[in-house]
VOPAGU-2260 file (C-alpha; in pm, 1 decimal, decimal comma):
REM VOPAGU-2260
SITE   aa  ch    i         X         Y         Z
SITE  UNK   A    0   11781,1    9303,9    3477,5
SITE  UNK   A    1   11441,1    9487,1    3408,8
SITE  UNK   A    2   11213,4    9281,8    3167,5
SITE  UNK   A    3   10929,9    9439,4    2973,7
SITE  UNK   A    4   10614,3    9294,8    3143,2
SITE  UNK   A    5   10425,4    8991,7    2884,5
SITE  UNK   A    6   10046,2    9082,2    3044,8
SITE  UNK   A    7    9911,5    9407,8    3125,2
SITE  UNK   A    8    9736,8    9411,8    3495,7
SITE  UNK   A    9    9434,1    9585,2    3324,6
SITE  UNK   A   10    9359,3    9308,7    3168,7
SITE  UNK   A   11    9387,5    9043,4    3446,7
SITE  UNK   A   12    9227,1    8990,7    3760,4
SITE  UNK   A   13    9392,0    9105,4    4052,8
SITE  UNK   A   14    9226,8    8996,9    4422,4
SITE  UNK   A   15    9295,8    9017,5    4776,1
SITE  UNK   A   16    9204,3    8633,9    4938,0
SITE  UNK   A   17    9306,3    8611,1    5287,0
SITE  UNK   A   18    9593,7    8335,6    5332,8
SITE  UNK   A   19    9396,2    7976,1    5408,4
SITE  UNK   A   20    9582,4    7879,0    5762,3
SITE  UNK   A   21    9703,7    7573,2    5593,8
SITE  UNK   A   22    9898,7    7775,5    5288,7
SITE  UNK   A   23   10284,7    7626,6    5247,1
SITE  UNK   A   24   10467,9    7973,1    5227,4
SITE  UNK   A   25   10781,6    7995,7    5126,4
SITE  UNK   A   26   11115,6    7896,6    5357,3
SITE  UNK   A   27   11380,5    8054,8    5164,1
SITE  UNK   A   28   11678,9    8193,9    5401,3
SITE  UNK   A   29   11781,7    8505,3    5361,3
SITE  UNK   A   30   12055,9    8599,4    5137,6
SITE  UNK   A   31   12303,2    8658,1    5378,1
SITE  UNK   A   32   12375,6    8738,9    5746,0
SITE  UNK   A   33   12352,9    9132,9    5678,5
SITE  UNK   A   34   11980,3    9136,0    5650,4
SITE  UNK   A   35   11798,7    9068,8    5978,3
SITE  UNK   A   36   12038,7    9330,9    6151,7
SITE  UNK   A   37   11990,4    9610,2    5845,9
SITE  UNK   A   38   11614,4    9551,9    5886,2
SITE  UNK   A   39   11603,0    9533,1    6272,3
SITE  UNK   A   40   11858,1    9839,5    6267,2
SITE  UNK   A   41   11545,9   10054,4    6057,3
SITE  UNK   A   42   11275,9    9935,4    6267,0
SITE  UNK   A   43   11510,0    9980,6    6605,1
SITE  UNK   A   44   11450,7   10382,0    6517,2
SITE  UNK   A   45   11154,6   10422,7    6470,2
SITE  UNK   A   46   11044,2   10345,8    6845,3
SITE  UNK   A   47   11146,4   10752,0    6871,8
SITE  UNK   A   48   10820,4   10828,8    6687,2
SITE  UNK   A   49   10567,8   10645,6    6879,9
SITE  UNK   A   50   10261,1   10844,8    6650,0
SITE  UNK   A   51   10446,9   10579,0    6373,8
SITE  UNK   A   52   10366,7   10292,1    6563,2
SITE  UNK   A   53   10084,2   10325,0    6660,5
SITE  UNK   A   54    9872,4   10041,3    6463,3
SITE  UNK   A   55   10129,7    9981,4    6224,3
SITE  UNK   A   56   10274,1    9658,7    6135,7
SITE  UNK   A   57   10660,1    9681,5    6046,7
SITE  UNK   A   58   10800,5    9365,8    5993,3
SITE  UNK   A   59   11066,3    9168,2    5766,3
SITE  UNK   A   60   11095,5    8900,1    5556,2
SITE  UNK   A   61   10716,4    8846,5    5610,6
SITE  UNK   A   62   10458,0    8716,8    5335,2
SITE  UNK   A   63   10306,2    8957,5    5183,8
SITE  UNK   A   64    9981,7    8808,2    4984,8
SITE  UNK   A   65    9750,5    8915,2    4692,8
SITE  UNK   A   66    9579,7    8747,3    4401,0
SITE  UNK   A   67    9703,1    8702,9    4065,4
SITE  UNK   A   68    9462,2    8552,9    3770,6
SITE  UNK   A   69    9339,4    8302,5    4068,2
SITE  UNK   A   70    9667,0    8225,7    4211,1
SITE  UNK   A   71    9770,6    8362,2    4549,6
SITE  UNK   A   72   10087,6    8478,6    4498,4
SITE  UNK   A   73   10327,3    8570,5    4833,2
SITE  UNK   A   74   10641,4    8774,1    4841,8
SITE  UNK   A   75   10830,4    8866,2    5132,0
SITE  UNK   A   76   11001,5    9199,7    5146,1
SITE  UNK   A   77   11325,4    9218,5    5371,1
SITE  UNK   A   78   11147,5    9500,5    5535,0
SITE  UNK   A   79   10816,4    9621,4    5530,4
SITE  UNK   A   80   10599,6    9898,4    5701,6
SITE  UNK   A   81   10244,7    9939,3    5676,2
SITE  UNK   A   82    9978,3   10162,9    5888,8
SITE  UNK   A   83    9737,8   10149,6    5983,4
SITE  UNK   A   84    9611,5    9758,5    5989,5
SITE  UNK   A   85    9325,6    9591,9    6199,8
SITE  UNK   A   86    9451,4    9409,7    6475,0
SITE  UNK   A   87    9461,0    9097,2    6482,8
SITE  UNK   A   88    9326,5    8827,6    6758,3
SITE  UNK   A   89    9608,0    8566,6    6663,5
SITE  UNK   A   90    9999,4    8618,9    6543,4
SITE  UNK   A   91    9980,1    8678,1    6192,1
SITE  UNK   A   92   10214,0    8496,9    5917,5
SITE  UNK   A   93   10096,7    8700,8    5619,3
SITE  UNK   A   94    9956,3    9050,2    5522,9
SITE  UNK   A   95    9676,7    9093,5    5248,9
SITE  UNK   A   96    9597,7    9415,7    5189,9
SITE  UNK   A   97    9278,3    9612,6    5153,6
SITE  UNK   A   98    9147,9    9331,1    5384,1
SITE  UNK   A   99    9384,6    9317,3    5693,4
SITE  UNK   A  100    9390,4    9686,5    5651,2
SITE  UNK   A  101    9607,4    9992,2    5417,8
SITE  UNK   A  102    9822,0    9882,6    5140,3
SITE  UNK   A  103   10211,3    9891,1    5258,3
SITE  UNK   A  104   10343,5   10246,4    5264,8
SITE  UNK   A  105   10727,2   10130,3    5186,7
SITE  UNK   A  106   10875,7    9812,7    5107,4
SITE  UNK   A  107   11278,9    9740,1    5051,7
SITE  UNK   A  108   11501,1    9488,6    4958,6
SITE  UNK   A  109   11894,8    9436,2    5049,5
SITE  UNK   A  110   12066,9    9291,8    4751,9
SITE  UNK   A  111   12441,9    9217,2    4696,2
SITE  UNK   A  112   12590,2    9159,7    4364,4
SITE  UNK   A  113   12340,4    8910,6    4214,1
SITE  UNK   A  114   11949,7    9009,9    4150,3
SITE  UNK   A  115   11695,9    8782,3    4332,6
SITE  UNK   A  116   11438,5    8913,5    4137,6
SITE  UNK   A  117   11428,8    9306,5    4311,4
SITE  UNK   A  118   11428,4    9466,9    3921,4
SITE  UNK   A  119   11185,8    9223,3    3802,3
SITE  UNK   A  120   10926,7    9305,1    3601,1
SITE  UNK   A  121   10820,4    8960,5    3421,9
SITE  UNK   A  122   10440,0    8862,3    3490,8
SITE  UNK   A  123   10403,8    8541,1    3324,2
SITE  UNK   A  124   10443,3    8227,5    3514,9
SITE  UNK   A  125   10632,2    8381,6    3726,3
SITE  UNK   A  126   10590,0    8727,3    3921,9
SITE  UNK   A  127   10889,3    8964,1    3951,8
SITE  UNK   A  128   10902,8    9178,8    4291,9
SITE  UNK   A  129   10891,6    9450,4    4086,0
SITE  UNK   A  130   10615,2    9384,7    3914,1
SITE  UNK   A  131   10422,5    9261,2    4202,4
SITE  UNK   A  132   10507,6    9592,8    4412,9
SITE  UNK   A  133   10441,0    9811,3    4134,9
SITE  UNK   A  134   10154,2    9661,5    3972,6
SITE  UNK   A  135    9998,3    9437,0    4187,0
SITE  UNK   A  136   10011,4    9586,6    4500,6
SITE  UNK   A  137   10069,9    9929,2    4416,0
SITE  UNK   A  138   10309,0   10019,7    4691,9
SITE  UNK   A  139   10391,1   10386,6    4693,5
SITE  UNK   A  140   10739,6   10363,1    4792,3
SITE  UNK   A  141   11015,2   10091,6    4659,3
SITE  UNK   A  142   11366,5   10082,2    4854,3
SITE  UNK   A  143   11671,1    9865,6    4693,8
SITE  UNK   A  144   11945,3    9868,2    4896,1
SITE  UNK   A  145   12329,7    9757,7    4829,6
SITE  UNK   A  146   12524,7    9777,6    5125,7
SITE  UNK   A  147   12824,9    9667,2    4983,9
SITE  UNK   A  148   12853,4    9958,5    4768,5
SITE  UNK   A  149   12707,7   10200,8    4969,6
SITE  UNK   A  150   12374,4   10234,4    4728,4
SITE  UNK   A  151   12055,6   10330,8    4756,6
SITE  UNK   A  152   11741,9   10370,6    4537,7
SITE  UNK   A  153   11446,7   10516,7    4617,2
SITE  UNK   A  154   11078,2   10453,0    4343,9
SITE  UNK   A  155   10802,2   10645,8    4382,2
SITE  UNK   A  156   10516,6   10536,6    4235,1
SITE  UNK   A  157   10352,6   10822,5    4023,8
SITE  UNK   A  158   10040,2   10698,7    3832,6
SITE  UNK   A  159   10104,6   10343,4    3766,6
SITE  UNK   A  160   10495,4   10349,1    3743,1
SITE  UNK   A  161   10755,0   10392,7    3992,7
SITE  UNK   A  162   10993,2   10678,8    3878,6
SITE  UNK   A  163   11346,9   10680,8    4096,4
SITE  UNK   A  164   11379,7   10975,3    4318,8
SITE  UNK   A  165   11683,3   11206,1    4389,1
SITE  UNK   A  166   11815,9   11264,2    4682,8
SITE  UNK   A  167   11923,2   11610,5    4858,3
SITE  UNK   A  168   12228,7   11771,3    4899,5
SITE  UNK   A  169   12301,5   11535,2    5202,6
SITE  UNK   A  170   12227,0   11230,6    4978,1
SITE  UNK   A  171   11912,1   11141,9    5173,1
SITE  UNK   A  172   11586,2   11104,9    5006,0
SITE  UNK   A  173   11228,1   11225,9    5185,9
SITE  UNK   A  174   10952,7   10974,6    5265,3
SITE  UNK   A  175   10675,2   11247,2    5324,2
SITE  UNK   A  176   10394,1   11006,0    5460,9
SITE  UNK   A  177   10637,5   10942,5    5765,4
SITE  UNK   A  178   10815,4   11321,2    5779,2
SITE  UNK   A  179   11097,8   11128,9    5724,4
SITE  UNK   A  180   11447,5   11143,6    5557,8
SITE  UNK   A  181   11617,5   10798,8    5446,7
SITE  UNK   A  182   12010,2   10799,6    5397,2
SITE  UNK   A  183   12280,2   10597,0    5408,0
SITE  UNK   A  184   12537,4   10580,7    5691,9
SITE  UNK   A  185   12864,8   10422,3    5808,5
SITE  UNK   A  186   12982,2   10257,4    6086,4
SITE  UNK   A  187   12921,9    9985,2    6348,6
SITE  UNK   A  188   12640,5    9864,1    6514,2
SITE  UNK   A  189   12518,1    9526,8    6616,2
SITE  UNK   A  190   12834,9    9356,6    6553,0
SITE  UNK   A  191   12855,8    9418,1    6194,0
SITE  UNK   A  192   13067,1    9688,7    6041,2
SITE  UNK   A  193   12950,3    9901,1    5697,5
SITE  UNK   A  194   12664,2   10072,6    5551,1
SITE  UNK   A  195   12332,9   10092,1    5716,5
SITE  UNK   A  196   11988,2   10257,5    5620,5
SITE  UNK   A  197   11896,6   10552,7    5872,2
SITE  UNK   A  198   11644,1   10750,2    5907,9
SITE  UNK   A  199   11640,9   11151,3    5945,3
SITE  UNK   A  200   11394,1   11396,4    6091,9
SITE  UNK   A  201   11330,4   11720,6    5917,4
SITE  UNK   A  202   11565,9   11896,2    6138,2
SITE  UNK   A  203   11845,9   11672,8    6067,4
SITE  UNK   A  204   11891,6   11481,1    6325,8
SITE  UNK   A  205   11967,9   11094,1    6331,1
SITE  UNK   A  206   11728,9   10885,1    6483,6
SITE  UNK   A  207   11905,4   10672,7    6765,8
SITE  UNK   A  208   11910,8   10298,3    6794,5
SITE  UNK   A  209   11862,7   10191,2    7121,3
SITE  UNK   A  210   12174,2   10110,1    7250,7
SITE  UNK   A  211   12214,8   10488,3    7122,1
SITE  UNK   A  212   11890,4   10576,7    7295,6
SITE  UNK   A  213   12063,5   10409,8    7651,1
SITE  UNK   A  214   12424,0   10602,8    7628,8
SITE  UNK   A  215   12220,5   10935,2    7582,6
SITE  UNK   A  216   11991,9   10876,3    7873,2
SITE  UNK   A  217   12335,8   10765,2    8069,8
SITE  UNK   A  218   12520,6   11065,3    7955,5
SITE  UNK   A  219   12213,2   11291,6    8051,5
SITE  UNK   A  220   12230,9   11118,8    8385,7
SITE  UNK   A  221   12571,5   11205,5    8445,1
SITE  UNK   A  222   12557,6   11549,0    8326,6
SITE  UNK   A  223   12189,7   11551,7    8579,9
SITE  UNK   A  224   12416,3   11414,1    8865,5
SITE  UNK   A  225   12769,9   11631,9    8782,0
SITE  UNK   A  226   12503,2   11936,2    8795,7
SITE  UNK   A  227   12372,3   11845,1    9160,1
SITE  UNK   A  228   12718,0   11802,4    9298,2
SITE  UNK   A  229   12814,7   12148,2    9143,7
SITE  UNK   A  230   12511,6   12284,3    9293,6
SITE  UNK   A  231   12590,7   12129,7    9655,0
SITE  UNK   A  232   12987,4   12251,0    9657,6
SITE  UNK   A  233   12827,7   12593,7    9567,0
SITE  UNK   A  234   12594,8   12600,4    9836,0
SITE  UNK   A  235   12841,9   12468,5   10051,3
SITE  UNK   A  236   13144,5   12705,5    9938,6
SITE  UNK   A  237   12874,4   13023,1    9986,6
SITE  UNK   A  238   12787,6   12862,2   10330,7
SITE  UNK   A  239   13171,4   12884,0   10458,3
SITE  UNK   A  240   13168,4   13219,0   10310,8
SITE  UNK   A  241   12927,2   13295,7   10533,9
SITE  UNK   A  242   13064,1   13131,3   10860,1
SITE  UNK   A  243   13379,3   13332,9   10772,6
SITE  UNK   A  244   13223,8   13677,9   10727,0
SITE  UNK   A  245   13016,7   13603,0   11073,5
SITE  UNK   A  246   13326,0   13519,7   11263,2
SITE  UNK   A  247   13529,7   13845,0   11121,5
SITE  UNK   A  248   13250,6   14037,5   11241,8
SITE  UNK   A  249   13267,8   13857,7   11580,2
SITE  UNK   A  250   13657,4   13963,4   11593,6
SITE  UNK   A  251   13532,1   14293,4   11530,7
SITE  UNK   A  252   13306,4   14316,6   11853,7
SITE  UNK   A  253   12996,0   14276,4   11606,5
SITE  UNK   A  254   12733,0   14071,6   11653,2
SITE  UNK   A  255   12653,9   13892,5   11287,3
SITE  UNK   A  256   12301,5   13764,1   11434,6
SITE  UNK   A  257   12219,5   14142,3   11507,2
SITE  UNK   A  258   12229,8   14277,0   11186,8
SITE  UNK   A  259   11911,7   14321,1   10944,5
């Protein structure tokens, strides 16, 4: 359920405090069992396209901080990229940006049939994701994803709103800041069965997971080593060819070793 927002973010004050070491965050579970593989599965891909990793932090159900009329307010997206970032001397266990570097390029959440708060747009006490991505942090892309019925939306933010993309003809929508596609596919991969979030290249090809990754580099191995055994039973087959020819000559009375 979308809410009109009660407070306009022009008119309050919006800050970026770094996370005090001794902050409580939140330890809310995630909503089911589905979301650590559908976020590991996204991030899994990505290790194709190392220029994306480079000083990037991708990472899920991780606090993400800013602050709201004095109040440090943390949400934590089920997954979340963001490049580039400084580095950091110690493990972090929150993200401010515009201090620990860019604001996040993309942030989604997997929902099933109830909302946790994903369309949110209430300000006042509390702050809706929505709201928080859109007006707060200013995120440029929003994902929702239901992978129970197979759907995905993709917000853009233009100006100060997010306005919901279409996809292409292949039902996949383009995230131009990583040359990108993002689509929906089917099938089974760490132990779960149903609908996952992929991602495309511009050419249309699927980036592998890495158990993907291993049965290509096996299969390339096997076509490497079925190629060298062709090439030896040639050489060999051309080699009796040759011993046969010499001894026909020798029945002949000719010398095979004598001819140029």
């Amino acid at each position: 359920m979308v809410t009109t927002p009660r407070s306009n973010t022009a008119t309050v004050q919006i800050t970026w405090p770094l996370l005090p070491d001794d902050f409580v965050l939140p330890d809310d579970p995630v909503e089911n069992q589905d979301h650590p593989p559908l976020a590991s599965a996204l991030t899994d891909a990505l290790a194709t396209q190392s220029e994306l990793l480079e000083n990037a932090l991708i990472v899920s159900n991780f606090a993400l901080c800013a602050g709201f009329n004095n109040r440090t307010i943390c949400k934590a997206p089920d997954w979340m990229y963001v490049r580039p970032v400084k580095p950091s001397l110690k493990p972090r266990r929150s993200y401010t940006p515009h201090k620990e570097g860019s604001v996040p390029l993309i942030v989604m959440e997997f929902i099933s049939e109830t909302d946790g708060g994903e369309y949110s747009m209430e300000s006042d006490p509390s702050i809706g994701k929505w709201f928080f991505y859109e007006r707060v942090i200013q995120i440029p892309y929003y994902v929702i994803f239901k992978p129970e019925k197979a759907k995905v939306e993709v917000y853009r933010l233009d100006g100060q709103l997010y306005h919901k993309q279409k996809p292409d003809a292949d039902g996949r929508y383009w995230i131009e800041e990583l040359d990108l596609y993002l689509g929906i596919w089917e099938g089974k991969h760490l132990l779960r069965t149903g609908n996952w979030l992929r991602w495309w290249d511009q050419a249309g090809k699927c980036l592998p997971w890495q158990e993907e990754r291993a049965l290509q580099a096996e299969e390339k191995a096997i076509q490497a080593e079925e190629k060298a055994i062709q090439a030896v039973e040639k050489a060999t087959d051309a080699q009796l060819r040759a011993e046969k020819l010499a001894e026909r000559l020798r029945e002949l009375g000719i010398d095979p070793d004598q001819i140029d």
